[in-house]
C-alpha positions as CSV (number, residue, x, y, z in Angstrom):
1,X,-19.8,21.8,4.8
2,X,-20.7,18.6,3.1
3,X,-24.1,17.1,3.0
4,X,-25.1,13.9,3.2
5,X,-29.0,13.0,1.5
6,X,-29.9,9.7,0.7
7,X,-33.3,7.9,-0.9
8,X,-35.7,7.2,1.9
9,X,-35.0,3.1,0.7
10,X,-32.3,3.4,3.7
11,X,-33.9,2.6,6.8
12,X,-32.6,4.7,9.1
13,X,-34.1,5.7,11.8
14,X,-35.3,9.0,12.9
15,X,-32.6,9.5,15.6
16,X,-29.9,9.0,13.6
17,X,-31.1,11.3,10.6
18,X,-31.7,13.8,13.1
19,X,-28.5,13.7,15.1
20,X,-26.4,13.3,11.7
21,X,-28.9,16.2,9.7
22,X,-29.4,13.6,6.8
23,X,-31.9,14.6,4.7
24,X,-34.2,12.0,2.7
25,X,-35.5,12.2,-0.9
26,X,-38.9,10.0,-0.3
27,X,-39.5,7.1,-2.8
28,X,-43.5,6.6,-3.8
29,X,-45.9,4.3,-2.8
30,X,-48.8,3.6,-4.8
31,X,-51.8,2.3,-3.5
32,X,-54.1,0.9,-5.6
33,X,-53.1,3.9,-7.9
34,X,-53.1,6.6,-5.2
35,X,-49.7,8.3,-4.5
36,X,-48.1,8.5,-1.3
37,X,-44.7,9.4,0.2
38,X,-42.2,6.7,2.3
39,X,-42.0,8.0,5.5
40,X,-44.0,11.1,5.1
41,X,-47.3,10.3,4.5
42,X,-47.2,6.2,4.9
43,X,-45.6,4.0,7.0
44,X,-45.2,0.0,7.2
45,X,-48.6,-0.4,9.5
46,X,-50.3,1.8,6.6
47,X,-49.1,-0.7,4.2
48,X,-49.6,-3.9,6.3
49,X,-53.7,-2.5,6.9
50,X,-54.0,-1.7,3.3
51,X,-52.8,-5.5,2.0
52,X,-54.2,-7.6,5.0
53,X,-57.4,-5.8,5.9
54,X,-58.8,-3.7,2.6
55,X,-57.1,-5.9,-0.1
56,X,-55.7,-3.2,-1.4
57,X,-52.2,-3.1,-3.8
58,X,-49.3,-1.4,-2.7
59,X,-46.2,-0.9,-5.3
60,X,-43.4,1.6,-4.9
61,X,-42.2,3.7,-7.8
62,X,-38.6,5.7,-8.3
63,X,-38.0,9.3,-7.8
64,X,-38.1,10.9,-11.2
65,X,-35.3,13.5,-12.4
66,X,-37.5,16.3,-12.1
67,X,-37.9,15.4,-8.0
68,X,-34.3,14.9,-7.8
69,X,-33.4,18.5,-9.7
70,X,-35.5,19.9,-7.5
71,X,-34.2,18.7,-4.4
72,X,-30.5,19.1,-5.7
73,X,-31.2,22.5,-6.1
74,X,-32.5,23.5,-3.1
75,X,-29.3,21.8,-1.4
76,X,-26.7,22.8,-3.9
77,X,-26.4,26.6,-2.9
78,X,-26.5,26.1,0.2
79,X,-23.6,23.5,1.0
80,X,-20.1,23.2,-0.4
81,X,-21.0,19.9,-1.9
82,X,-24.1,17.3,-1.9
83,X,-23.4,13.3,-1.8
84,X,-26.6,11.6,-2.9
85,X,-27.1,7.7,-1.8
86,X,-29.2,5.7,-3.8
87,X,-30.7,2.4,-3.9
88,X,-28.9,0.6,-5.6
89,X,-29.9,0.3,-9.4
90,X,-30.3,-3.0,-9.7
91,X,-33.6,-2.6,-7.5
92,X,-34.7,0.9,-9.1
93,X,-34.2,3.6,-11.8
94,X,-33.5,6.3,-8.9
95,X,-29.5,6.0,-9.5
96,X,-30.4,6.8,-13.4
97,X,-32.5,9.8,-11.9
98,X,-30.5,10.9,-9.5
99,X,-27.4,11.2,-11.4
100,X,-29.4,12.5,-14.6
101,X,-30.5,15.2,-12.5
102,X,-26.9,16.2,-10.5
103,X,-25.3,16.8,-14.2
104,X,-27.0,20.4,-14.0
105,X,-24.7,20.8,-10.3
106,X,-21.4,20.7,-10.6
107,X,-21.0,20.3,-6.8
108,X,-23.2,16.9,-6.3
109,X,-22.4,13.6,-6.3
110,X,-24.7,10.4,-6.4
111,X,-23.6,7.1,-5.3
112,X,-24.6,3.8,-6.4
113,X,-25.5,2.2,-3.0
114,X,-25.7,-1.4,-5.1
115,X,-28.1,-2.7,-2.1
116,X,-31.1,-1.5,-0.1
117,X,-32.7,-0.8,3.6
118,X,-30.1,-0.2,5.9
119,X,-27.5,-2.0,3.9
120,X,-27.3,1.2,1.9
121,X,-27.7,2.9,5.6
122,X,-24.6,1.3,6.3
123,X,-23.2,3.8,3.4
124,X,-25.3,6.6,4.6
125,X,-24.1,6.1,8.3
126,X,-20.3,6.3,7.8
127,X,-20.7,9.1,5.1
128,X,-22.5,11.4,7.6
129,X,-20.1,10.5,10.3
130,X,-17.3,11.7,8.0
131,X,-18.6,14.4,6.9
132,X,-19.2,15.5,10.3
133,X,-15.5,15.0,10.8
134,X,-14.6,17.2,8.4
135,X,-13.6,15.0,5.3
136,X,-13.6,16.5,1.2
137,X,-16.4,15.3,-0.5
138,X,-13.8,13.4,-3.0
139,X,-12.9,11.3,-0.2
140,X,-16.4,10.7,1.2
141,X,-16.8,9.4,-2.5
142,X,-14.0,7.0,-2.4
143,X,-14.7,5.8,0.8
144,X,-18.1,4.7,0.2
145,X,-17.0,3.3,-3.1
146,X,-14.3,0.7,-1.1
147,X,-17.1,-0.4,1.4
148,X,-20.0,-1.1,-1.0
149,X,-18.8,-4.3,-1.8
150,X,-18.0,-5.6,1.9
151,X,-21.9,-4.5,3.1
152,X,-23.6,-8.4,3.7
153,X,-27.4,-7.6,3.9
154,X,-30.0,-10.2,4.1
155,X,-33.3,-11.2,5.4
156,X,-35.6,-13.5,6.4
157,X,-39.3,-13.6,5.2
158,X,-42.5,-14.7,7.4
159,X,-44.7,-14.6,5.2
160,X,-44.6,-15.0,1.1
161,X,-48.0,-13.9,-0.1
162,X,-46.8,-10.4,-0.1
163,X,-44.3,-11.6,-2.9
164,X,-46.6,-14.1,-4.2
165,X,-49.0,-11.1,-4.9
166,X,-46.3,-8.9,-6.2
167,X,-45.4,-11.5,-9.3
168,X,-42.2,-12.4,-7.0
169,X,-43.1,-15.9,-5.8
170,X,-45.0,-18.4,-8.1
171,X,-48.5,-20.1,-6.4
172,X,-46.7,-23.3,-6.4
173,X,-44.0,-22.1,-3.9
174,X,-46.4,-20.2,-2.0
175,X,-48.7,-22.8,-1.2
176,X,-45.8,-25.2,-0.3
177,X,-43.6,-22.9,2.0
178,X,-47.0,-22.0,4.1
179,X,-47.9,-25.9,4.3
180,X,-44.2,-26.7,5.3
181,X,-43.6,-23.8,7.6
182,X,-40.3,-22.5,4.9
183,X,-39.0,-19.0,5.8
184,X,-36.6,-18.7,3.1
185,X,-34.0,-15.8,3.3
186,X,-33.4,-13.4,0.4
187,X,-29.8,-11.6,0.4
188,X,-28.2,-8.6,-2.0
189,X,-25.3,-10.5,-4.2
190,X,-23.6,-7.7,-6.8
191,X,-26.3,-5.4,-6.4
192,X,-29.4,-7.7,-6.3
193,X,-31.6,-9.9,-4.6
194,X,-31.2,-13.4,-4.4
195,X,-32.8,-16.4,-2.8
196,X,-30.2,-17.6,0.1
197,X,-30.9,-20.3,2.4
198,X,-34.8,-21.7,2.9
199,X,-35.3,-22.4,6.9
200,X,-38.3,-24.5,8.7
201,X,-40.3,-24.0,11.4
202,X,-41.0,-21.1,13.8
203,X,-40.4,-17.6,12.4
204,X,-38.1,-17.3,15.6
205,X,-36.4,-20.9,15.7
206,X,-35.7,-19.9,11.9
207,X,-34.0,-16.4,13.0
208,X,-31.9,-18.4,15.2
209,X,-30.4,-20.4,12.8
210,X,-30.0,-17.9,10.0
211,X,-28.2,-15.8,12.7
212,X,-25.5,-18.5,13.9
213,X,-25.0,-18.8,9.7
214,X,-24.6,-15.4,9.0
215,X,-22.3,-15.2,11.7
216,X,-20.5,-18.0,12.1
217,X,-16.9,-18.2,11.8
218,X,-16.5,-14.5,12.0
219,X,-13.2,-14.0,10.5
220,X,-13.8,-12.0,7.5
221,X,-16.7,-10.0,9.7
222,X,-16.2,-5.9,10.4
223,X,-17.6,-5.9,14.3
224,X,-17.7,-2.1,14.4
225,X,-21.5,-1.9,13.6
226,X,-24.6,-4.4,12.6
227,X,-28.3,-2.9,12.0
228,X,-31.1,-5.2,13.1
229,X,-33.7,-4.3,10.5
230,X,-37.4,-5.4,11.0
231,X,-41.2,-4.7,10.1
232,X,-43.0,-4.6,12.5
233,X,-41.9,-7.7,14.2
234,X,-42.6,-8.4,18.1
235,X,-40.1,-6.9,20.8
236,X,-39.7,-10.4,21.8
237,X,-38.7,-11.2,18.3
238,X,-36.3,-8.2,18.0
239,X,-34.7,-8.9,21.6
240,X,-33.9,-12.4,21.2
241,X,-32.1,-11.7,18.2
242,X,-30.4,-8.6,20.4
243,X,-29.0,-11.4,23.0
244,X,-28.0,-14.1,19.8
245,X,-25.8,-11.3,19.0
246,X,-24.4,-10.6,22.1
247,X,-23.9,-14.2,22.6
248,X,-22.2,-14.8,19.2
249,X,-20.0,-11.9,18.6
250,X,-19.0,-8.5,20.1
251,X,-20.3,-5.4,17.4
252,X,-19.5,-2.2,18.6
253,X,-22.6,-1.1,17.9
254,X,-26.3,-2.5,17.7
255,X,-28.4,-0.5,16.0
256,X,-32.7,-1.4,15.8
257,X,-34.2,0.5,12.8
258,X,-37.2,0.2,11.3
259,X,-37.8,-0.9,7.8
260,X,-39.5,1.3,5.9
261,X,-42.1,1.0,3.0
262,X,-40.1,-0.5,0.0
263,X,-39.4,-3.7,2.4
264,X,-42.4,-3.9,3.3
265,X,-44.4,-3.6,0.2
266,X,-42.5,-6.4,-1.0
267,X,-41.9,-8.9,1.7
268,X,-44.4,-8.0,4.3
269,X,-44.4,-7.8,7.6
270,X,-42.2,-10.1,10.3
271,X,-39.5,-9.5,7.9
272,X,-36.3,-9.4,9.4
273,X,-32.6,-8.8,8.4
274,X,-28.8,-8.3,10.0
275,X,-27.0,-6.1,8.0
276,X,-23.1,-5.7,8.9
277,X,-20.0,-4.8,7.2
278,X,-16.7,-7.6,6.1
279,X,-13.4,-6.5,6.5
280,X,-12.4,-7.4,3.2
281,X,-14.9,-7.8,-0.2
282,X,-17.1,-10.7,1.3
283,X,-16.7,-14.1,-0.3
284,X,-20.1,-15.2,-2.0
285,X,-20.1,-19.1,-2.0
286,X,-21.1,-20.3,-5.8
């Protein structure tokens, strides 16, 4: 058997890790200097009450090689071969961890995810499915390789104090977007973060625009799964972009997840993304 771990950076939900037995390597969260776990110990809300309400600082910090060797190891004996997906190293050192740590197995394997959240779920998703199915762990490999670069991920951001506090957003474009109403949208482009489009007005008449331009056109667009990935955001939020979907294009699957605690430390909460697959290497306009 073949199993499938990834860092905790990929937003799945419970269900899924459950039903596909994917096991997590946590990332941590440090709170004003205080060490925590994603998803074991915090969540989003903790975060969100520990910025808004106690004025506290929340940073994340990368799995070191020791963590990883010692999670390896406890896997390594007892599977015929462990595949490892990590956010992508242009957000963390966990890759250079990770694949530090697997040169004392021969029988794991750590993938460069090149993204984050649940565009790096994407990865997770269809590696657990075919390992499920009975597919080599070479294969897996290759596989995930030839989809890394068709995974579009993006989001659009609320609120930018969380950035503006985390050195990611000068006070000059803080102050401005808040006085105009800007929700600007940050996507992954070769393995990092980028600033995309800037939207105005309502954090939901902003949605619906950055959803008709994510999707429209549709040609080059894999319709066999998108993730709707949020923090926290309102269930009226989350179902209207449910029904722009629906309206717009025909995905196989629609799958709500959470976003976990690396999001949110750094983008806040009513943060919220579509992350699909292209059929071919998606075209990044210059």
């Amino acid at each position: 058997m073949i199993k499938i771990t990834a860092d905790s950076t990929c937003d799945l939900s419970y269900e899924i890790l459950s039903t596909l037995d994917i096991t997590l390597m946590p990332l941590c969260i440090l709170v004003d200097g205080r060490m925590f776990r994603d998803g074991v110990d915090i969540k989003s809300a903790d975060i969100f009450r520990y910025v808004d309400e106690e004025g506290k600082t929340c940073k994340t910090a990368a799995v070191n090689v020791y963590e990883y060797e010692r999670f390896f190891k406890q896997l390594s004996s007892k599977y015929e071969a462990v595949i490892h997906i990590c956010i992508g190293s242009g957000f963390s050192s966990c890759y250079q961890n990770a694949l530090l740590a697997a040169k004392n197995f021969k029988n794991v394997y750590v993938i460069d995810s090149q993204n984050l959240s649940s565009g790096s779920g994407h990865l997770v998703y269809e590696a657990a499915l075919m390992a499920k199915d009975g597919a080599n762990a070479q294969d897996i490999c290759s596989s995930l390789k030839e989809t890394i670069p068709r995974v579009d991920a993006s989001f659009v951001i609320d609120r930018l104090d969380y950035l503006y506090k985390g050195g990611r957003c000068l006070g000059l474009e803080f102050v401005g977007a808040k006085l105009l109403k800007i929700k600007p949208c940050i996507e992954v482009i070769d393995g990092k973060v980028r600033p995309g489009k800037k939207y105005r007005g309502s954090f939901e008449l902003c949605l619906k625009h950055y959803v008709q331009d994510r999707l429209q056109g549709g040609e080059n667009i894999d319709f066999s799964r998108i993730f709707i990935t949020h923090s926290i955001c309102s269930k009226q939020t989350v179902d209207m972009v449910m029904e722009l979907l629906c309206d717009y294009t025909k995905f196989e699957e629609i799958i709500e997840t959470p976003a976990g605690c690396t999001v949110s430390s750094h983008f806040g909460p009513n943060t919220l993304g579509i992350l699909y697959k292209h059929k071919n290497r998606k075209i990044i306009a210059r």
